[in-house]
C-alpha positions as CSV (number, residue, x, y, z in Angstrom):
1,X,0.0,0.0,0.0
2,X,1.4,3.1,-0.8
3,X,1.1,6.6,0.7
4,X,2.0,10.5,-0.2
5,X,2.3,13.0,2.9
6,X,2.8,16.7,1.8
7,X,3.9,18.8,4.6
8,X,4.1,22.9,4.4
9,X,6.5,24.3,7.5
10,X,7.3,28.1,7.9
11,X,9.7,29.6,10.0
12,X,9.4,32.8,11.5
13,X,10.9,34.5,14.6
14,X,9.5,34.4,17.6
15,X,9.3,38.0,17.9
16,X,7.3,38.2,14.9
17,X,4.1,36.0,15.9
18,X,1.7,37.7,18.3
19,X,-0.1,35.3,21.0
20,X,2.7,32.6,20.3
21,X,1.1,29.5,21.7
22,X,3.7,27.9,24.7
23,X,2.2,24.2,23.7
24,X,2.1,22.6,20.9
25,X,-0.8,23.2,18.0
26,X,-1.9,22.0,15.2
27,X,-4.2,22.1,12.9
28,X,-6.7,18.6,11.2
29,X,-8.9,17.7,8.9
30,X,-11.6,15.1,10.3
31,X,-12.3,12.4,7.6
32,X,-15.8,14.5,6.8
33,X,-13.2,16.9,4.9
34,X,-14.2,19.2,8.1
35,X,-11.0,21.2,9.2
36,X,-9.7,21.7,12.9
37,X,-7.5,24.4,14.8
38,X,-6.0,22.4,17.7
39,X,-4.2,23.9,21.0
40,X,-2.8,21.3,23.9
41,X,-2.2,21.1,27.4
42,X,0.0,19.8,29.8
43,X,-0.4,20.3,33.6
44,X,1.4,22.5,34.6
45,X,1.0,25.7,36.3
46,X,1.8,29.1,36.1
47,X,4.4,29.2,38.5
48,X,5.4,26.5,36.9
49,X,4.9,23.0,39.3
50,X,3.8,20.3,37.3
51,X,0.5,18.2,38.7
52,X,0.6,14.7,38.4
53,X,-1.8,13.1,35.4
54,X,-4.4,16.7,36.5
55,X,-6.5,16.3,33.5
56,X,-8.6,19.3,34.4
57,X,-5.6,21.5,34.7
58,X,-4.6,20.2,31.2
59,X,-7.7,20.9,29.4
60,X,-7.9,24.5,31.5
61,X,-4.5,25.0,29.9
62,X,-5.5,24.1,26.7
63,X,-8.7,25.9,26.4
64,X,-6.4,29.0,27.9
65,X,-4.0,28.2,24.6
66,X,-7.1,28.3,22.3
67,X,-8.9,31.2,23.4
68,X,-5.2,33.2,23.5
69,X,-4.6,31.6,19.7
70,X,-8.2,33.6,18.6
71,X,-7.4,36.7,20.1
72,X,-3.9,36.8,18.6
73,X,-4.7,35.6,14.9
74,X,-8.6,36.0,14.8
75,X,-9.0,39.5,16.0
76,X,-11.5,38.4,18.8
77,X,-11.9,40.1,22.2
78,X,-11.0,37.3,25.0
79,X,-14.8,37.7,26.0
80,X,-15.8,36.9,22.5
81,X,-13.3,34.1,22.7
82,X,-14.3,32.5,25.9
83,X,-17.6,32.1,24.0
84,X,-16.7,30.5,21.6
85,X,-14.5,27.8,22.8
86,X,-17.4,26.7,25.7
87,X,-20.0,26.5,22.6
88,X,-18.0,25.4,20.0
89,X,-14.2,23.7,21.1
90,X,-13.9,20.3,21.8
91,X,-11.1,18.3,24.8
92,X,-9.5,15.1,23.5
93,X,-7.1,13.1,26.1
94,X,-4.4,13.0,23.7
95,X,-1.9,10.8,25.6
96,X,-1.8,9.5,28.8
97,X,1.3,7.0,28.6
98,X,3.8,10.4,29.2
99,X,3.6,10.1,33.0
100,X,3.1,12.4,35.0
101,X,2.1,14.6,32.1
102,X,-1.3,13.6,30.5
103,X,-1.9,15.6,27.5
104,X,-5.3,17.4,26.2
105,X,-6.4,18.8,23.2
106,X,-9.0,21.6,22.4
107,X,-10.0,21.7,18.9
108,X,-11.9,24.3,17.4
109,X,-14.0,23.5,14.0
110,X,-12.5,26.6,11.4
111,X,-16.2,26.1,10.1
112,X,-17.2,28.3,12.7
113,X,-16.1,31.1,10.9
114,X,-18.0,30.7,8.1
């Protein structure tokens, strides 16, 4: 079985990107051709003390990513974003196998834009 992957990466400095996300994010494409802008979490706080496998403090910091993400590249107000993301985001548990750090996603359909 064979299989084709086209990947687009862009470089730019980090003083150049406004709201740069400090997790990973991505972006998807469900198989219903429906596409995704992802943010993730990790738990850890603030100040900087990691929780052991706190999956609410994981999504918190991933919803926190996302609604920082729309502000930054969408134009909304962080009101307007909050909104949003608690009608329209969704959490996946990503991975739970990197102990102590469990790993969540919030995923926002692009649709929504539309």
């Amino acid at each position: 079985m064979a299989a084709r992957a086209v990947l687009r990466i862009g470089l730019r400095k980090r003083g150049e990107l406004p709201g740069l996300p400090g997790a990973p994010m991505y972006r998807f494409r469900e198989r219903s051709t429906r596409e995704y802008v992802a943010t993730t979490g990790v738990p850890v706080t603030a100040g900087g003390e990691n929780r052991f496998m706190d999956v609410g403090l994981a999504a918190a910091n991933a919803l926190g990513e996302l609604v920082d993400h729309l502000v930054a590249y969408r134009g909304l107000s962080r009101e307007q974003a909050y909104v949003l993301v608690s009608v329209a985001a969704d959490l996946h548990i990503s991975s739970v196998v990197n102990i102590p750090n469990v790993l969540v996603s919030a995923a926002l359909p692009l649709d929504v834009f539309e």
